[in-house]
OpenMM code with the backbone's topology and positions (N, CA, C; nanometers):
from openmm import Vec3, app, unit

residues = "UNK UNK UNK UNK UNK UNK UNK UNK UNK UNK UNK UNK UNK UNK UNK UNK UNK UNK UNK UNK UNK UNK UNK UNK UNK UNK UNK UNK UNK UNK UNK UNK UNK UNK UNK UNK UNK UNK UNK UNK UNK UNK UNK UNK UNK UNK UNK UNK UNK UNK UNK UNK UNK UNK UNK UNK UNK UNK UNK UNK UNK UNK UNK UNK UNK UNK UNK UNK UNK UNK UNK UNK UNK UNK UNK UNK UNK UNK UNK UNK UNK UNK UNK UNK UNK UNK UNK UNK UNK UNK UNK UNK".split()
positions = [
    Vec3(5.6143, -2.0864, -7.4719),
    Vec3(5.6666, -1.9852, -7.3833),
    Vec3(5.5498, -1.9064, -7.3268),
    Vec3(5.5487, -1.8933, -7.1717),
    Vec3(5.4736, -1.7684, -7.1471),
    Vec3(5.5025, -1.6502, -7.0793),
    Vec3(5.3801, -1.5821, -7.0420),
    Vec3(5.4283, -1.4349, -7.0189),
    Vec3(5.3673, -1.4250, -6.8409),
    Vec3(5.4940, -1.4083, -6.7795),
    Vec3(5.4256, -1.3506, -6.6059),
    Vec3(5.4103, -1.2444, -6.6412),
    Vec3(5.3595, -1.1502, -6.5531),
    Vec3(5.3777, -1.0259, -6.5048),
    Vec3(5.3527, -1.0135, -6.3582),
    Vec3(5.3361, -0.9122, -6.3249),
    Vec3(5.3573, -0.8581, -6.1779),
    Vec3(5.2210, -0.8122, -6.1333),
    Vec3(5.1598, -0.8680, -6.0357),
    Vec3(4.9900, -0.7981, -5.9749),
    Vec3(5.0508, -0.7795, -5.8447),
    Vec3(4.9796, -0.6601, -5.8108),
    Vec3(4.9492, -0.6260, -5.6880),
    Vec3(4.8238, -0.5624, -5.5926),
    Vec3(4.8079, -0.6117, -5.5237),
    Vec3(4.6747, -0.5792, -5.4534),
    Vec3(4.6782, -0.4233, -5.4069),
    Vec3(4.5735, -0.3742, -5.4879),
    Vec3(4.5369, -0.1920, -5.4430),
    Vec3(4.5358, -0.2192, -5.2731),
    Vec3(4.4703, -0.2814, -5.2278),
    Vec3(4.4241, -0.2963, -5.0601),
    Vec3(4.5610, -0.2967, -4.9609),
    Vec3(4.6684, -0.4048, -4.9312),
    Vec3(4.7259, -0.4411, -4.8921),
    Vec3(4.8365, -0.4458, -4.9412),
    Vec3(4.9141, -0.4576, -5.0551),
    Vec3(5.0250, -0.4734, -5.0981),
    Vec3(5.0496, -0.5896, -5.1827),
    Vec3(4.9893, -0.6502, -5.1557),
    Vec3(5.0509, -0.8061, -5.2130),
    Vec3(5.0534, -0.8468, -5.3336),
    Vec3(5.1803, -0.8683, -5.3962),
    Vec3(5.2284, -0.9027, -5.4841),
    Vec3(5.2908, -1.0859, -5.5362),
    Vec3(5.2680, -1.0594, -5.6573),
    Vec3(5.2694, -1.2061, -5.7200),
    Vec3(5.3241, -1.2017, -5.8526),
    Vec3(5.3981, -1.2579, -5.9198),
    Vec3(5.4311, -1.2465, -6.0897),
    Vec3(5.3784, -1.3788, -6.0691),
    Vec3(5.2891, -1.4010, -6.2288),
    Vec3(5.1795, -1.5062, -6.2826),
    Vec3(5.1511, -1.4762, -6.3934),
    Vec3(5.0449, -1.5561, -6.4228),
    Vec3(4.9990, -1.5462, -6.5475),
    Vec3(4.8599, -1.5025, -6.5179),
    Vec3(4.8342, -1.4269, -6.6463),
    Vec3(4.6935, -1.3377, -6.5861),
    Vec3(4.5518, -1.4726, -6.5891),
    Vec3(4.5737, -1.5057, -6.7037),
    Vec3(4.4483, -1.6394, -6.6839),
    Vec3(4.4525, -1.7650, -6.6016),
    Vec3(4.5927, -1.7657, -6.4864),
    Vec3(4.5599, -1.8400, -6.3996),
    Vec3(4.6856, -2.0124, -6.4608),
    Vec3(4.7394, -2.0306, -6.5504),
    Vec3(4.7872, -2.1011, -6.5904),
    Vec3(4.8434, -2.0572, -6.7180),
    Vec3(5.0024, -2.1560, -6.7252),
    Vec3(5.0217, -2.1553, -6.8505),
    Vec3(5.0557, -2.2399, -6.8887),
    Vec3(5.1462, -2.3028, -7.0418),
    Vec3(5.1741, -2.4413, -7.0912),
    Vec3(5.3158, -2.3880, -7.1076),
    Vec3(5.4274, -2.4539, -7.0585),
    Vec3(5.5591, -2.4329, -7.0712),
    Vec3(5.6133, -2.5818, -7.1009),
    Vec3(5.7732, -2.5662, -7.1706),
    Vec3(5.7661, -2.6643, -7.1916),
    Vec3(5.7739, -2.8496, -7.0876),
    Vec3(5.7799, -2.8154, -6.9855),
    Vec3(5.7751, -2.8874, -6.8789),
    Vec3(5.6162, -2.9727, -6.8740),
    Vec3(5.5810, -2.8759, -6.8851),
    Vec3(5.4133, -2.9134, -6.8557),
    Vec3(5.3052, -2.8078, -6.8457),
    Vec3(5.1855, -2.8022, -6.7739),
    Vec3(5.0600, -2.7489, -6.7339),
    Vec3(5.1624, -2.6144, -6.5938),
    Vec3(5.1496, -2.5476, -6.6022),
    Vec3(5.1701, -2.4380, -6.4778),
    Vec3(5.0605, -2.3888, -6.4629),
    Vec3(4.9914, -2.4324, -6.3116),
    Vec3(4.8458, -2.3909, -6.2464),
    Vec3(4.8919, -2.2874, -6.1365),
    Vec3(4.7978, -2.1853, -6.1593),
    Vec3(4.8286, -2.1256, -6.0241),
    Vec3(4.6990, -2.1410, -5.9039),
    Vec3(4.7121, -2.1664, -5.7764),
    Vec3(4.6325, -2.1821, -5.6834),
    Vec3(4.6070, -2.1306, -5.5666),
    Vec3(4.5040, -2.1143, -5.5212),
    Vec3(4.4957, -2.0617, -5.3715),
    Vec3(4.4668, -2.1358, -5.2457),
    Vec3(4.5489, -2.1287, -5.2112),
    Vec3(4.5265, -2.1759, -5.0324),
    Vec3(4.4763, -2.0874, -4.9497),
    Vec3(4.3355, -2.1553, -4.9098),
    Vec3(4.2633, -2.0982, -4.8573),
    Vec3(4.3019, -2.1347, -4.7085),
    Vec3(4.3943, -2.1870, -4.6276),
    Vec3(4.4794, -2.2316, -4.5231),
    Vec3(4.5920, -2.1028, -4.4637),
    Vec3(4.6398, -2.0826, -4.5713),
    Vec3(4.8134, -2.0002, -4.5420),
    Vec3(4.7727, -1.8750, -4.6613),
    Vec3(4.6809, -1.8794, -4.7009),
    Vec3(4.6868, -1.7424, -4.7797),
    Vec3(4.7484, -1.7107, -4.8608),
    Vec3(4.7845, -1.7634, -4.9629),
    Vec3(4.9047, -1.7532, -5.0129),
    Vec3(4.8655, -1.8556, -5.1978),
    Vec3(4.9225, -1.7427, -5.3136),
    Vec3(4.9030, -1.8332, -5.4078),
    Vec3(5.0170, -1.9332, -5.4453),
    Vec3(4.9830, -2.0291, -5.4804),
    Vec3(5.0778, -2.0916, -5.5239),
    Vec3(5.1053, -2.1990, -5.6624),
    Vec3(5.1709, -2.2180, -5.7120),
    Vec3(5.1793, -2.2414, -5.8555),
    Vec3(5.2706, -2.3964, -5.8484),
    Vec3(5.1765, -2.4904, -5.9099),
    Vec3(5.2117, -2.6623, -5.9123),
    Vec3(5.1906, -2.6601, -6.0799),
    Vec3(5.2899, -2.7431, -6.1047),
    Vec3(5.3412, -2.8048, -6.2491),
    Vec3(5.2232, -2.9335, -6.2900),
    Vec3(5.1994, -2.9070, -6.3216),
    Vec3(5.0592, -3.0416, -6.3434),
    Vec3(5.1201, -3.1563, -6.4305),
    Vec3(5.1669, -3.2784, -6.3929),
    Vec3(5.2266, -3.3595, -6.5052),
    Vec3(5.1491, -3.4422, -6.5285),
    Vec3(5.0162, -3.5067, -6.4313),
    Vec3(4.9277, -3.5556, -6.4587),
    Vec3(4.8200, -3.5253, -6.4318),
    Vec3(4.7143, -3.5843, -6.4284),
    Vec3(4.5991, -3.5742, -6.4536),
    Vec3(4.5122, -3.6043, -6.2819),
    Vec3(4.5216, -3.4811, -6.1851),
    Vec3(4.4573, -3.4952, -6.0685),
    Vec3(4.3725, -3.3472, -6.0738),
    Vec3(4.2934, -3.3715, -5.9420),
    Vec3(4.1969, -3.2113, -5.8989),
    Vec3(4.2173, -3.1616, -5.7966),
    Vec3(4.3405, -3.2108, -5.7262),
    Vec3(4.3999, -3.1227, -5.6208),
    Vec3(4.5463, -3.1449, -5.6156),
    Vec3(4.6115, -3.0320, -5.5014),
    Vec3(4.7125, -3.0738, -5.4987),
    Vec3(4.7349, -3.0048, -5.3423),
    Vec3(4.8948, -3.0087, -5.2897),
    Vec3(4.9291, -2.9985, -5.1936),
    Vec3(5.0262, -2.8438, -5.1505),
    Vec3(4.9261, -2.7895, -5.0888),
    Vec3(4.9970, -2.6370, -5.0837),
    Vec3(5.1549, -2.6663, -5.0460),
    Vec3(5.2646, -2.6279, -5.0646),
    Vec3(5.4215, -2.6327, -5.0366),
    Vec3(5.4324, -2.5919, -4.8868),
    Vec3(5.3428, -2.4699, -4.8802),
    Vec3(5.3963, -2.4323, -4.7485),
    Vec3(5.3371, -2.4796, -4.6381),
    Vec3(5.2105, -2.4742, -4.6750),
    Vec3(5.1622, -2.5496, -4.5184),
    Vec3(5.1005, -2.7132, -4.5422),
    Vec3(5.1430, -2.7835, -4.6708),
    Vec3(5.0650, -2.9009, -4.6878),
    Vec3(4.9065, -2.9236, -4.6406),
    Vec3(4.8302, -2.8362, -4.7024),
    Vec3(4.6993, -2.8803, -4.6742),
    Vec3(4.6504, -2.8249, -4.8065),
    Vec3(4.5308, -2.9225, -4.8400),
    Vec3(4.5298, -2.9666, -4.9781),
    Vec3(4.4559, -2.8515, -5.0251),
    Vec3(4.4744, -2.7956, -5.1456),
    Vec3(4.4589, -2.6990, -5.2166),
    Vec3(4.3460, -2.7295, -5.3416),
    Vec3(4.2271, -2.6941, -5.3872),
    Vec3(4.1534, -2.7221, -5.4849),
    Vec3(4.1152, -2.6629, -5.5870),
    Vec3(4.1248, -2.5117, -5.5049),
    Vec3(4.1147, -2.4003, -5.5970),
    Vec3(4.1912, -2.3467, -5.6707),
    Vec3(4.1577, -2.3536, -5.8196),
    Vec3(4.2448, -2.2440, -5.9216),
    Vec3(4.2083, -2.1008, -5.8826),
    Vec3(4.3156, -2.0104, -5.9421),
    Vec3(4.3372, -1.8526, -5.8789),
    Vec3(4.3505, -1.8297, -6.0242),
    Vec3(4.3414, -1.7086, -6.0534),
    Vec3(4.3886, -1.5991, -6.1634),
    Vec3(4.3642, -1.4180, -6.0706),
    Vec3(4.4795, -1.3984, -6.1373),
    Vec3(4.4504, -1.2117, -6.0853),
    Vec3(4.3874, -1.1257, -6.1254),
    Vec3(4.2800, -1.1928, -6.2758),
    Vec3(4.2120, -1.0892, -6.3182),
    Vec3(4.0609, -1.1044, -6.2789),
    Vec3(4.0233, -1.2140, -6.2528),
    Vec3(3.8705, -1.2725, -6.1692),
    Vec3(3.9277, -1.3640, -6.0078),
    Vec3(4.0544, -1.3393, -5.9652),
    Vec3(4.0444, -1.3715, -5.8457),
    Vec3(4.1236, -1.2181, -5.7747),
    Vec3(4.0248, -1.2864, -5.6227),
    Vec3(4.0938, -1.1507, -5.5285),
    Vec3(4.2023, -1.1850, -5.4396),
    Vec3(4.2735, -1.0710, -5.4242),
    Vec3(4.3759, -1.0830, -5.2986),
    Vec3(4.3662, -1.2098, -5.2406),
    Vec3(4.4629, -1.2892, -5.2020),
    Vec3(4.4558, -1.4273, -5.1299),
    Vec3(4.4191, -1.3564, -4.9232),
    Vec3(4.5366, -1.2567, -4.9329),
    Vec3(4.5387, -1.2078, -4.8329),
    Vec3(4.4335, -1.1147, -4.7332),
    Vec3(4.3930, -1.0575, -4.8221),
    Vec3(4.2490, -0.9188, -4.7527),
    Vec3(4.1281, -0.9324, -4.8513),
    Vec3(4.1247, -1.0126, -4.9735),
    Vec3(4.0293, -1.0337, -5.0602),
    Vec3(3.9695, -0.8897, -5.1541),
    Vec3(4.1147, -0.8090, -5.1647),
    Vec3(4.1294, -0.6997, -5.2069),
    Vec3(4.1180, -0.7035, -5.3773),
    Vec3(4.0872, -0.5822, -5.4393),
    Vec3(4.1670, -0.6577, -5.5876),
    Vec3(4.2625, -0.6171, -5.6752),
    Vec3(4.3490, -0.7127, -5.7552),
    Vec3(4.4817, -0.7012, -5.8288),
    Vec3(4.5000, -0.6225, -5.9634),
    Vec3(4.5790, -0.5582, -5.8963),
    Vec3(4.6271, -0.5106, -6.0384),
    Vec3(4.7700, -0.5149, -6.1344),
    Vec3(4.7577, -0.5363, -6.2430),
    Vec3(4.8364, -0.5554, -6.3001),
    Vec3(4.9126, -0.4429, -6.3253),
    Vec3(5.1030, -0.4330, -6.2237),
    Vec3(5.1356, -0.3490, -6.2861),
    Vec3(5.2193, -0.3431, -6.4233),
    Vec3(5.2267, -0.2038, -6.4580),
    Vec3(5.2808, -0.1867, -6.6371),
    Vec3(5.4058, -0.2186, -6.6623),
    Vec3(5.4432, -0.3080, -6.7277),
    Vec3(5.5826, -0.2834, -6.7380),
    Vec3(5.6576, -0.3922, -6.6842),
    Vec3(5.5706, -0.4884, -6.5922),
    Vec3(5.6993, -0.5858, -6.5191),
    Vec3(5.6516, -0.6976, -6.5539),
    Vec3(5.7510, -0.7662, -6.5877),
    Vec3(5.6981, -0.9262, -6.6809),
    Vec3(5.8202, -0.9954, -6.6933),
    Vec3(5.8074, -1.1197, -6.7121),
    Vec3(5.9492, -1.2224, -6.7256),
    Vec3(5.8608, -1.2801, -6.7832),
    Vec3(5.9284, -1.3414, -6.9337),
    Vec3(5.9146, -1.4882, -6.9960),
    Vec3(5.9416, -1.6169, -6.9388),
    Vec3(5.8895, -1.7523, -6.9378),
    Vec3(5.8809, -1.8396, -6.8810),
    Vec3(5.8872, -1.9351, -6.9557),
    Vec3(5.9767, -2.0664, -6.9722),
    Vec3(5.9670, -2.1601, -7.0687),
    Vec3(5.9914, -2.2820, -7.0435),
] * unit.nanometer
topology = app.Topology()
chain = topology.addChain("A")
for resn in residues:
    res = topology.addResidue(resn, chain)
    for name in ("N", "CA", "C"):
        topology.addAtom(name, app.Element.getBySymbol(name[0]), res)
């Protein structure tokens, strides 16, 4: 089981529930979170096998980079995240 919580960018607004180190292990599989450096936007692929990229959802252009909110910045203004207190959902 893991733990999201809620970041939001001091700069701009932008908000995300994730995992703070960027991935977790649920029982499905690998949950990566990523940035598209295309559409701006993070996004989170289920890893069932064993590749080094994958395909952003929204704008299909290929994605390489892992994200986390505590050593990555804003996707949007390259602002940085903070974790707010209190908001979290379990994930399994």
């Amino acid at each position: 089981m893991g733990k999201f919580s809620k970041f939001k960018c001091k700069d701009c607004g932008y908000t995300i529930a994730c995992n703070p180190t960027g991935f977790t292990g649920i029982m499905a599989g690998l949950l990566v979170h990523f940035k598209c450096d295309h559409c701006k936007e993070i996004v989170s692929q289920l890893i069932a096998e064993r590749r080094f990229w994958v395909r952003c959802p929204n704008c299909g252009e290929e994605v390489t980079s892992t994200w986390n909110p505590i050593d990555g910045k804003c996707p949007k203004c390259n602002g940085t995240m903070k974790e707010i207190p209190g908001h979290y959902i379990m994930v399994d």
